[in-house]
N, C-alpha and C positions, 0 to 999 in steps of 0.2 A: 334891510338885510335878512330877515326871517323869515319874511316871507319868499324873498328870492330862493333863500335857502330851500326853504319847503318846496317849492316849485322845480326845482333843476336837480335836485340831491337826487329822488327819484329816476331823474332821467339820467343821469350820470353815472349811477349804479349803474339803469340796464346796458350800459354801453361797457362796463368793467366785467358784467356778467359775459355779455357776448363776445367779449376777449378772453376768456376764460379756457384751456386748455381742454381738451375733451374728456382726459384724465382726470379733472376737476369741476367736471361740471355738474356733481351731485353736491358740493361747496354753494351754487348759486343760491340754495334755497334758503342757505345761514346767512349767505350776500343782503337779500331781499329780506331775510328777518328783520338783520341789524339795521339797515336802511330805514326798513316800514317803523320800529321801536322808538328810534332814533328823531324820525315823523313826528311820531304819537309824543313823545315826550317833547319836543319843541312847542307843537300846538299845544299844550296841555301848560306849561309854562308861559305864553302867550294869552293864554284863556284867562290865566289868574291874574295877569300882570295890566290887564283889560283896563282901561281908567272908565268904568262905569259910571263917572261926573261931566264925563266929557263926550261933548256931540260930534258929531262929523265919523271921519274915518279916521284909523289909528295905523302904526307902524307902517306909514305911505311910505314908498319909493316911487320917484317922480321923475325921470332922464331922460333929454329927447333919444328918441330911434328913429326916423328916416322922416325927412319928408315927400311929399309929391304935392307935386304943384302947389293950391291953394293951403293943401293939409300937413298938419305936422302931426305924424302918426309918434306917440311919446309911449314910452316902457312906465306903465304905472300900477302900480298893485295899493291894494290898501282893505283892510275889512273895517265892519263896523258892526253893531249889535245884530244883524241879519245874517250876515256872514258870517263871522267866528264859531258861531254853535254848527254851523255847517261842514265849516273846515274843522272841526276836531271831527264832527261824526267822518269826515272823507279818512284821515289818518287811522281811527280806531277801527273804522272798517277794513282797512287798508293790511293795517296788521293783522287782522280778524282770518280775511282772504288769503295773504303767504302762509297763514298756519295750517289752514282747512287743505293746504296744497302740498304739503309737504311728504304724502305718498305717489307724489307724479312723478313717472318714471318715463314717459315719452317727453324728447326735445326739452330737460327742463331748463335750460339756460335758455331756449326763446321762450317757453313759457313765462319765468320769472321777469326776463326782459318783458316782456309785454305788458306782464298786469305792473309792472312799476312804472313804463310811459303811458300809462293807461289811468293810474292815479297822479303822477303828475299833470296829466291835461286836465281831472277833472279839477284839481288844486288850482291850478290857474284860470278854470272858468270863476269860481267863489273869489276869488283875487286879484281879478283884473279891474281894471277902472277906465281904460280904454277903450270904445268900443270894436273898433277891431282886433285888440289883441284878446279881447274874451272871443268872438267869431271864430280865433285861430285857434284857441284852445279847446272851443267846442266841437271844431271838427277836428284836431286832433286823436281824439279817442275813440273814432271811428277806426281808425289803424287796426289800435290792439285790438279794439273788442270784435273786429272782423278775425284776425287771426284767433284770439281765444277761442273763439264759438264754432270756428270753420275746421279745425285742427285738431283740437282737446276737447271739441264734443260726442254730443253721443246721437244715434240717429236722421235724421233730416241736417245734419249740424252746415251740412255748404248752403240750403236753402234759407233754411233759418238766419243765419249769419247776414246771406244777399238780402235778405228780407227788412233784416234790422239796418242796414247799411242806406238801403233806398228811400225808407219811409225817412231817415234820417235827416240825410239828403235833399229831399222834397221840403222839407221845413226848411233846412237852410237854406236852399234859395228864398224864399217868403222871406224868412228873415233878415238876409242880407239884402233885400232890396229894402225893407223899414229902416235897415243901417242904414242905408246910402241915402234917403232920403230925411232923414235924422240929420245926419253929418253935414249935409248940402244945408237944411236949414239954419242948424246953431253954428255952422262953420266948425264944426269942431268932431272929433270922435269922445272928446273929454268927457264920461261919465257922472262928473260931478258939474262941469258944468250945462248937461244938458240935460239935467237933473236941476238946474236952477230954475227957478219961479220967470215965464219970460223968454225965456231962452228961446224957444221955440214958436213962439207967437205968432208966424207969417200966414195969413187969413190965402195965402195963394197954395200951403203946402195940404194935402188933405189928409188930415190926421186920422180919421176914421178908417182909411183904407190902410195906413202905415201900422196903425193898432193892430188892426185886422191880422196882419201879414204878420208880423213879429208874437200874435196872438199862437196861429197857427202853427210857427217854428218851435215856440214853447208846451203846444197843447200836443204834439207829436211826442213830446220824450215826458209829458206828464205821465203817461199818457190818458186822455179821455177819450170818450165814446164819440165819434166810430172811427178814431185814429190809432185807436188801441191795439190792432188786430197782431203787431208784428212782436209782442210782448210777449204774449202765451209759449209761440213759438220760438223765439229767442232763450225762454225761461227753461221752459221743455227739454231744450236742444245742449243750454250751455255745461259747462262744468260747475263745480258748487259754489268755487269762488268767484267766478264769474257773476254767476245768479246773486251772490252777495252783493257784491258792487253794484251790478245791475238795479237790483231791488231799492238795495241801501241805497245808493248815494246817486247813481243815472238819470232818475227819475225827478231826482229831488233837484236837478237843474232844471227842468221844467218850472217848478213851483219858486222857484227863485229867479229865471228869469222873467216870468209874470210881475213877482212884485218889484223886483228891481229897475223890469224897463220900462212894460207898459203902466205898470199901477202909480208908480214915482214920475215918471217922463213925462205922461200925460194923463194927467189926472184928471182932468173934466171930460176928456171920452171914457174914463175909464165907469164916469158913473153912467156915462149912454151904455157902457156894457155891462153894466150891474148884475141887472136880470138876467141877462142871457149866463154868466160867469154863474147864478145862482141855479136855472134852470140846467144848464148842462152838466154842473156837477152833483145836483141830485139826481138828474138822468146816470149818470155811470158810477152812484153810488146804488143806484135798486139795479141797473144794466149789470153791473161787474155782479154783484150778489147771484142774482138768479143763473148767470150762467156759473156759478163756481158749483151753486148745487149741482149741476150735470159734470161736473168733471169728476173724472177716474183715475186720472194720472195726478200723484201730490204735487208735484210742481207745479203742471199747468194748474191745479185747483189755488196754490196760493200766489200764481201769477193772475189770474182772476181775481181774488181777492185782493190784493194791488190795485187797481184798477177802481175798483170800489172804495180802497181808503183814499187814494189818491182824490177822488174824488170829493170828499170833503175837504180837500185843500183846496179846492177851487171855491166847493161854498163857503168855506171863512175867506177868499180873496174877494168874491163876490159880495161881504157883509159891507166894503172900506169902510172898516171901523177900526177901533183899539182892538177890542177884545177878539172880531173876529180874525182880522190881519195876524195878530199874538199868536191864537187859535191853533191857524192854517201853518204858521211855522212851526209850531210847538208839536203839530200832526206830523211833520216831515222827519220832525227828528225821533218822533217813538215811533213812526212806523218804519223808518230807518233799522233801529235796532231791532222791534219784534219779526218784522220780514226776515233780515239778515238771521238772526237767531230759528227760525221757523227753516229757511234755505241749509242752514250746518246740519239742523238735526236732518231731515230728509238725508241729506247727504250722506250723512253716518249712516244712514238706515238702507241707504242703495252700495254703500261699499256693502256690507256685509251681506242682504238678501236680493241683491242683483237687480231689481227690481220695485219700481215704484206704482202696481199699479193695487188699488187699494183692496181690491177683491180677492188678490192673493196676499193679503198681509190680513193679519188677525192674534190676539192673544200676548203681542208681544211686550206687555209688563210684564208677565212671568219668565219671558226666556232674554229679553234685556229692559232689565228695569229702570239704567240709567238715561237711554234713550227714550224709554216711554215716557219718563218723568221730565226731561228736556220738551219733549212733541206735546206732552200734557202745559206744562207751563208756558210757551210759546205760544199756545193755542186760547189760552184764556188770558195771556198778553192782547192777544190780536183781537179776539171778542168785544175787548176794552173793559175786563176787569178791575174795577176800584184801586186803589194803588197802587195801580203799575200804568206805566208811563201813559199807552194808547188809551186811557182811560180819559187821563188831563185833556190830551189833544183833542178826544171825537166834546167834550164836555165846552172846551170852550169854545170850541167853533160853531156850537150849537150856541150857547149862552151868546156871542157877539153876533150870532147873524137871527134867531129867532122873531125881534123886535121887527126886523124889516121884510124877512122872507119867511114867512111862519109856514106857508105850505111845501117851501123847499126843505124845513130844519125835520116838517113832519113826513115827508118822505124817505128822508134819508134816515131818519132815525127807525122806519118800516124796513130798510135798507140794515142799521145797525142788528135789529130783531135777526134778520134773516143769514147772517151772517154770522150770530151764535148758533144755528140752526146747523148751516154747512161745516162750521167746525167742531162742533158735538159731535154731530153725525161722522165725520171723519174718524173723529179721536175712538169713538164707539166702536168704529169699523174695527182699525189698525191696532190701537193699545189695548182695545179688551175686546170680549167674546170668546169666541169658542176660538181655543189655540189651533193653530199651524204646523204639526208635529214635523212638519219640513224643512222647519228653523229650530229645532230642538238641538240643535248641534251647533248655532252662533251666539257668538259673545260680543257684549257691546263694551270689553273693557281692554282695551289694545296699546292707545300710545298718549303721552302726557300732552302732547298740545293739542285733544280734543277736549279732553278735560279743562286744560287755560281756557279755548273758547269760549265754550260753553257755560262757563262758571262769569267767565268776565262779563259774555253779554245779558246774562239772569241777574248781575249786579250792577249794572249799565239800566237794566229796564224796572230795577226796583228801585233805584236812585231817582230818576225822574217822577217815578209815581208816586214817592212819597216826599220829596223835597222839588217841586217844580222850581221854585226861584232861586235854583242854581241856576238857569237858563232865562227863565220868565224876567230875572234884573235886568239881564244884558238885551234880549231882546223886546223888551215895551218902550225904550227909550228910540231906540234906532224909529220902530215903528210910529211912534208918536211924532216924528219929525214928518215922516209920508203922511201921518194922517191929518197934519197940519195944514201938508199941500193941497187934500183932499178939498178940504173943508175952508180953507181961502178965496 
């Protein structure tokens, strides 16, 4: 029931929002607060109530929904130690993104409607256990996020948008052809049972190519190197909650349907693709580095960067072990918050100087201190300084995959090097040097829900860095049972 709940509440608002009177429709964005709160404290409630002794998945809903011919397509949701730390980060992003939006004054009843079926799809990709009802939810969120980006953006925003929609696209078919060939084999679209040891054994289905394909539809919204291109642009293009989500939580269905389908489904191709999972993600973790040094624009720079952390999710996927599997989700979820946290502040800093492009920003500790000091700390977030959360993540993915890939863990960590380099160098640019007397007249102190965000996600990303096994309990059990399959 909670999880349905979480699933549909979302979409139910936006449908109350877009009935909303036009006289009323600066009301939507209190609509979408109480909704997204509402979210965040249910998962949050769920999260504690987690039975961390217990295997499998938890709060399942399991009803048939239609069948066709041989299949019985069934309504089933269910998380388990892989999921849940996912779906709270969707919900606190969630509420993160209606706050950062709360000076929108074009369309904002479809605005609000949007980014709420926009978190509801991604809600139900983490929480389906059907294989085609996760397909529907995945491309569900192509909807809003074309509207968000095409509408409420800034620039190139119809290109960008078509851009993100296509490459989108193009995975899903890959992918929904490794569905249909999945389902044809285990007879089933059942997650959990094609997910059992066996299930899919038929020496006539060719797994290697099914990998492949469903490889592709995941490697697209990771995104890595050379599937990456429509990221930058998207990032560039969108509005700041948008980039939140985006960053936060979009991307992070890539790296979960990796481990979910291909790594659990089929685990003996998954070790024919080891290397390549270890080579290609140290390729777009020094790939994504070196081009962020050339970026001039702060979005596209820490949409770049992106790219590059991402990519060490793919090397702790490619370690199939404990520590590096642990690793690579433990990445998802600090670079979750430090992106998202890194995306608000930018955005505060382009409401006020119109302008994100680095050459014209300079000095600005002295003329807004609270945002320098947000762009300072986000920034040695993202570096992976000691205590704070990106630190755990890049440390264990190094630690579980070293042993096997030692020239991949030494590239990427030439990768880490280079990437304090571009973020110095930024921070040097923008928060210090020689002042700006152009911005001598803006103030970074305006409205109280920049403040709640920014304060929430610096406490968000100090919480992981110093107490990992609020997370690390709930997810080494989930992962231990895949690594089990691994290694069977």
């Amino acid at each position: 029931m909670e999880l349905s709940l979480l699933v549909f509440l979302p979409a139910a608002a936006a449908g109350v929002i877009l009935l909303l009177p036009r006289s009323m429709e600066q009301h939507s964005r209190w609509v979408a607060l109480g909704v997204s709160v509402a979210m965040l404290a249910l998962s949050i409630q769920m999260f504690f109530a987690f039975d961390l002794n217990k295997d499998g998945y938890q709060y399942v809903v399991d009803k048939k929904w239609v069948e066709i011919g041989q299949f019985e397509l069934r309504y089933i949701l269910g998380v388990d130690g892989l999921s849940m730390p996912l779906l709270l980060l969707t919900t606190c992003l969630t509420v993160v993104s209606v706050l950062v939006s709360f000076s929108i004054t074009l369309r904002p009843r479809a605005y609000f409607a949007s980014l709420l079926i926009l978190a509801s799809s991604v809600v139900g990709v983490f929480v389906a256990l059907d294989f085609m009802l996760f397909f529907l939810f995945w491309e569900l969120e192509l909807f809003p996020m074309y509207l968000l980006i095409s509408v409420w953006g800034s620039g190139r925003k119809e290109y960008s948008a078509m851009k993100f929609v296509l490459y989108t696209i193009a995975g899903s078919a890959f992918m929904l052809i490794g569905i249909l060939v999945l389902a044809f084999a285990g007879d089933t679209f059942d997650i959990r049972l094609l997910s059992a040891e066996g299930r899919i054994a038929d020496p006539l289905i060719p797994l290697g190519w099914v990998f492949f394909f469903l490889f592709v539809g995941f490697a697209v919204k990771l995104p890595i190197v050379p599937l990456h291109t429509w990221l930058p642009d998207a990032h560039g293009d969108a509005p700041t909650a948008v980039s939140v989500m985006l960053a936060g939580v979009l991307l992070k269905m890539g790296g979960y349907g990796l481990i979910r389908m291909c790594v659990t489904m089929m685990p003996d191709v998954a070790q024919d693709w080891d290397v390549w999972f270890a080579a290609i993600g140290a390729i777009s973790v020094l790939y994504g580095a070196f081009l962020t040094l050339r970026q001039t624009d702060l979005k596209r720079l820490i949409a770049y960067s992106s790219v590059s952390h991402m990519g060490l999710v793919l090397l702790g996927i490619g370690a199939l072990g404990n520590t590096g599997l642990v690793g690579a989700t433990y990445q998802m979820l600090a670079h979750g918050l430090v992106t998202g946290l890194m995306f608000v502040m930018v955005g505060l800093l382009y409401e006020r100087t119109h302008t994100r492009e680095i050459a014209r920003l300079g000095g600005l500790a002295r003329q807004m201190p609270l945002i320098a000091s947000g762009m300072v700390f986000a920034g040695f977030a993202s570096l992976g300084l000691p205590a704070l959360a990106g630190f755990i993540g890049e440390i264990t993915v190094f630690l579980g995959t070293f042993q096997k890939y030692e020239w991949a863990v030494l590239m990427s960590i030439f990768g880490v090097v280079l990437s304090a380099g571009y973020i110095l160098w930024m921070l040097q640019r923008v928060v210090f040097g020689p002042v700006k007397h152009e911005w001598d007249g803006v103030t970074d102190q305006r409205h109280w829900w920049e403040h709640t965000v920014v304060i929430g996600l610096v406490a968000l990303v100090v919480l992981l860095g110093v107490y990992p096994d609020l997370m690390t309990e709930m997810i080494e059990p989930a992962i231990d049972s895949i690594v089990l399959r691994i290694e069977a």
